[in-house]
N, C-alpha and C positions, 0 to 999 in steps of 0.2 A: 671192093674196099681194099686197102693197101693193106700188107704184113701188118704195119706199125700199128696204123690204126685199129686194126681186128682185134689184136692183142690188149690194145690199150681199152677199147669195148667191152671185152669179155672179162679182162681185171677189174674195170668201172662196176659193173653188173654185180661180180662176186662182192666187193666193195660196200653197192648200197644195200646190199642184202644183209649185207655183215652188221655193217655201221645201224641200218636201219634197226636192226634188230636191240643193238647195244645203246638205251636209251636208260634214262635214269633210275627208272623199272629194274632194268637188267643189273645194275650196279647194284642196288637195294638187294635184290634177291638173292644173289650169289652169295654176298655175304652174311645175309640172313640165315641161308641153306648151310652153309658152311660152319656158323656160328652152333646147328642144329645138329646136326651129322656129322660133323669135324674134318676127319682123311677119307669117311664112309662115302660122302660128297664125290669123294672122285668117280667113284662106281656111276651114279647118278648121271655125270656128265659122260659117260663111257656110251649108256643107253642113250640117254638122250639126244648124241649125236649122229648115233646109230639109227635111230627114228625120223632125224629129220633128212638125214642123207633119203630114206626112202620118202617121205611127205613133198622133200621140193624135187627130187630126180622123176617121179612120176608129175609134174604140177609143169616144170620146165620143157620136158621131152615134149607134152602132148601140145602143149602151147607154141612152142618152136617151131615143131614140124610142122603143125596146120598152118604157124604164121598168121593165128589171132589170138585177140586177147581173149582173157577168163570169160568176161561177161558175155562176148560172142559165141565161143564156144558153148558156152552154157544154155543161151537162148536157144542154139540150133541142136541142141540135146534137146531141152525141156522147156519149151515155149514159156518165154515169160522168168524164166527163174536168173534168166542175168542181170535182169535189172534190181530182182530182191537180191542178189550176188553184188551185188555194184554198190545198192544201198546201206546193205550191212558192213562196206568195206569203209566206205567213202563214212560213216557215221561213227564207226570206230576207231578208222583214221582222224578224226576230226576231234573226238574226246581225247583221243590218244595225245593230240598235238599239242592239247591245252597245257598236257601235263608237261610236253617238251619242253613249252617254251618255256614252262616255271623253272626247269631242270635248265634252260642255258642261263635266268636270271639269276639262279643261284649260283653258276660256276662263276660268272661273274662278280660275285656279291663277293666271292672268296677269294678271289684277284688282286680285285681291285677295293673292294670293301665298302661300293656304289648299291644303291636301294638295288631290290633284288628286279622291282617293277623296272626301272631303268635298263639293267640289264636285259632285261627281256622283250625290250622296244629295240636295242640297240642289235640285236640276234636277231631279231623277225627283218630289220632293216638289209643287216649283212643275207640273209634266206633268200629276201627277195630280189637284190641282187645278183643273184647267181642267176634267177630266171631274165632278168630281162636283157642283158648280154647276148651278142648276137648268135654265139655257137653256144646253148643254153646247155644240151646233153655234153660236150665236151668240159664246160665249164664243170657242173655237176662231177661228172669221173673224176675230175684232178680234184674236187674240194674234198671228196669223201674219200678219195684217195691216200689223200694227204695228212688228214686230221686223223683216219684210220690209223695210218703208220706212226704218228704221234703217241696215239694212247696205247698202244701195244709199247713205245719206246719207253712210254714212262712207266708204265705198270710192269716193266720186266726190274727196271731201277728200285720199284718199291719194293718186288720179289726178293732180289738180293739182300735189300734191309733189314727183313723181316725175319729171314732165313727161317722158312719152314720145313719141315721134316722130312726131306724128300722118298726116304728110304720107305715110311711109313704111306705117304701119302700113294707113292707107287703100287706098294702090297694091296690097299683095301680098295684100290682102285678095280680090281680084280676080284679079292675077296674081301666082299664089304664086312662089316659086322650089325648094320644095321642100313636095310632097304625100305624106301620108303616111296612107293609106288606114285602119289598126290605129286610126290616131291618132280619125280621126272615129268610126269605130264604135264607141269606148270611151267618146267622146261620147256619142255617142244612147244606149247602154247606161244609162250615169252619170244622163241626165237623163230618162229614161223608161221605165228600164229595173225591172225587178221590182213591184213594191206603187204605184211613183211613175204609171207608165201609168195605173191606174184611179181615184187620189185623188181627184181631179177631180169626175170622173163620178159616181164612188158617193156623193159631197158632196151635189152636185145634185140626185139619185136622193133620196138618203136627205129633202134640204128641198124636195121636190117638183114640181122644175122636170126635167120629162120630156113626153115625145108631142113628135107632130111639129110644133103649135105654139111651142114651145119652141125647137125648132132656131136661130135667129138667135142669140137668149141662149148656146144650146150652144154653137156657133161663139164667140162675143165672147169667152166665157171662155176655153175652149183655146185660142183665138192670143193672148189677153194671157198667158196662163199661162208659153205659152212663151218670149213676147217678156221677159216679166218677169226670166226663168231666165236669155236671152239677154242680157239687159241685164248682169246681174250677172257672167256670163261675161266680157262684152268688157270691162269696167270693171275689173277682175281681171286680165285679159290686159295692160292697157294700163298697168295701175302696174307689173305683173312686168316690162313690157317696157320700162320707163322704168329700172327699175331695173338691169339688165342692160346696158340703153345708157350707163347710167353707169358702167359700167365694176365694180359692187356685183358680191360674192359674193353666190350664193343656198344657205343652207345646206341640205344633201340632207335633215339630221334635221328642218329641220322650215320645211319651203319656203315657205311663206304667210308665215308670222312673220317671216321675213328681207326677204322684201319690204315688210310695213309697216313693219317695221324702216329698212331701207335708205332707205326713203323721208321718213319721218315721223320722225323716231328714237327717243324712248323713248314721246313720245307716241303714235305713231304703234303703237306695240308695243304699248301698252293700248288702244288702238282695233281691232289683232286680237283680243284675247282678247274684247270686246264681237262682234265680228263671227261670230268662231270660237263664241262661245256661245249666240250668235242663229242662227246656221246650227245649231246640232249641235240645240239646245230644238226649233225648229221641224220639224228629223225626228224627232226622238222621237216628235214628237203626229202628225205625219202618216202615220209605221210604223204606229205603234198603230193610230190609227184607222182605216187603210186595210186593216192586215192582218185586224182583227176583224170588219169590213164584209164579211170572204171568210165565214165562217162563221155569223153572225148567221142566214142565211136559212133555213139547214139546221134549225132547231130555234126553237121559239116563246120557248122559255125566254130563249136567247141573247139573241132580238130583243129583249124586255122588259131585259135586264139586260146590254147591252153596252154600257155605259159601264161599269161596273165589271170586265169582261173587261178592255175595254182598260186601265182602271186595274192589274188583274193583268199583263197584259203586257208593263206599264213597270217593275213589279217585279220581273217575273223576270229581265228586260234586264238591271237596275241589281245585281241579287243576282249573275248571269252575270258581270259584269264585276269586280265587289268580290271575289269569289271567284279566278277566273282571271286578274284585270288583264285589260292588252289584250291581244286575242284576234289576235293578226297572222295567224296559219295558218285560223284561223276566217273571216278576213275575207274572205282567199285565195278559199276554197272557195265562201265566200257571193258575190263576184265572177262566179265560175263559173257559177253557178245562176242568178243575175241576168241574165246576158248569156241564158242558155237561156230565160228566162221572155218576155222580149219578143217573141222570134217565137212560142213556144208559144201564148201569151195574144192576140196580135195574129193569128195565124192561125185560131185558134178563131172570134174576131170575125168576121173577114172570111167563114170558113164560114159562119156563123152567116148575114150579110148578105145572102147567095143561099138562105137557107131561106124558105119559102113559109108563111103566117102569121104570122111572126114581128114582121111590122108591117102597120099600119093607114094606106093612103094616103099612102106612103113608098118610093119604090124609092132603092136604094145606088148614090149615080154609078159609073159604072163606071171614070172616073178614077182616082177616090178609091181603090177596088179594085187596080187595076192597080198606083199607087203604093205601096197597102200591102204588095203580095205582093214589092216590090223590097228595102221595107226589111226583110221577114221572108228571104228569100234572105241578103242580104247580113248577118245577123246573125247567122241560124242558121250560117253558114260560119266566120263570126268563132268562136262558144262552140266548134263542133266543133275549130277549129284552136290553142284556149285548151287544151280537155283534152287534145287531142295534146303540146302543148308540155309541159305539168305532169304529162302519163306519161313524160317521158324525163330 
């Protein structure tokens, strides 16, 4: 593969990992947290990115080097568990999506000021698109590329507006005054949690950048991945918390919008609906494609004609939503399951890492190991203490 090209692969990857992650979900929350904790939030994201640099640098390495995907490696650990790995992935991507494509009919409702269902026909349209183009993986890098670079442009614009308190938000970034343990793990959930952990990798995988030559490139990609996600995070944080120092309400129905609101004002209210429909488009394509990557290996046919899988995908998404509208109790549950996939999926790996064969002139640091069995601990506790909570 050329310079040019490697480069542009390995930026792509960081890319849908980032974008995938920043979904309308991700908008909601930050501001939510923020609105909760205030400059305390910074600390939060301090950890949580901390966490996820260990959750995908162990998830990326092991997949690269052996040069298969999750679900295979999984099976050849523990007979049988990559297709329950496949299925939890591919089911959570799939309620996930519902929720996407409501979050591009809404950026659009705020555009253009078109039914929100409209928009969200006209988003699944442009999604599938991108797959049926002849260079489909290239195609994909440059959209998520591109729409990525957008919403960091506009939400550094709404920063300035807002001007929050930087001196402040620096300090308890550090020394918090209030931690709230739920609060990170629903982080790392959010940004690595279900289909989003392995986009990345199976990018890479699928345009041929694997073995243990590879590794450096592995590496660059998942820490810009994450830094990219994190970028977007703190930029997010720092307008909500500008806004909030101004003394601004932040509306509960629909938190994000009040902050560009509050900050920008009406312009700034069309600059969410761009943001909001650039986040929700870029999970679309990174569900799809991540979830259908679970299945593809299982059958030849698949692998031959999964870009049109995942074209079906994004229609059943978009038929799911048109049908039932937003799916809030679906979201619920797909939350739930999401939070269970990242230790399921990540502790597979790490089995996987102590298996014997499994790679060619590569042993797994044993750091990297130890750090991962923390974040799989501390997550697996979280989902269990989530279904607890939503049986009473």
């Amino acid at each position: 593969m050329k310079e040019r090209s490697l480069r542009s692969v390995i930026l792509g990857a960081a890319f849908l990992m980032a974008t995938s992650a920043v979904g309308p979900g991700f908008l909601t929350q930050t501001t939510v947290f923020t609105t909760q904790l205030l400059s305390s939030f910074g600390f939060v994201i301090l950890v949580s990115v901390v966490l996820d640099i260990f959750a995908q640098l162990n998830i990326w390495r092991v997949l690269t080097v052996s040069g298969k995907r999750a679900q295979d490696v999984a099976n050849e650990t523990i007979p049988g568990s990559g297709y329950v790995l496949a299925t939890l992935v591919a089911f959570g991507g799939l309620v996930f999506n519902v929720g996407n494509i409501a979050g591009c009919g809404l950026g659009l409702n705020v555009l253009f000021d078109i039914p929100v269902e409209v928009g969200a026909i006209i988003s699944a349209v442009i999604g599938i698109t991108i797959f049926l183009v002849k260079e489909a993986g290239r195609a994909m890098d440059l959209f998520v590329k591109i729409l990525g670079v957008v919403m960091i442009g506009l939400i550094v614009y709404v920063v300035f507006a807002a001007q929050p308190p930087l001196v402040d938000a620096a300090y308890h970034t550090f020394v918090p005054t209030t931690i709230d343990a739920r609060a990170i793990v629903t982080l790392v959930g959010g940004t690595v949690g279900g289909y989003i952990t392995f986009a990345g990798a199976h990018r890479l995988i699928d345009a041929g950048i694997f073995g243990t030559d590879a590794l450096p490139e592995v590496n660059r990609s998942a820490v810009t991945g994450i830094i990219l996600t994190a970028t977007i995070r703190v930029l997010l944080f720092l307008a909500a918390l500008g806004v909030v120092s101004m003394g601004l309400t932040i509306d509960a129905a629909n938190p994000p919008a009040s902050v560009f609101r509050g900050a920008a004002g009406i312009v700034g209210y069309k600059m969410f609906g761009v943001v909001m429909w650039a986040a929700a488009i870029t999970s679309v394509v990174g569900a799809a494609y991540t979830s259908v990557s679970f299945f593809k290996s299982f059958n030849s046919r698949l692998e031959k004609s999964s870009n049109y899988v995942i074209v079906g995908f994004i229609v059943v998404s978009t038929l799911i939503f048109l049908t039932i509208g937003r799916p809030v109790s679906v979201l619920l549950w797909a939350g739930t399951i999401n939070g269970f996939i990242l230790p399921v999926g990540l502790g597979l790996i790490l089995i996987a890492s102590r298996r014997p064969g499994l790679f060619e002139n590569y042993r797994h640091p044993l750091w990297l190991q130890i750090a991962g069995w923390l974040v799989v601990a501390g997550m697996a506790a979280f989902s269990v203490l989530t279904l607890i909570d939503a049986a009473r």
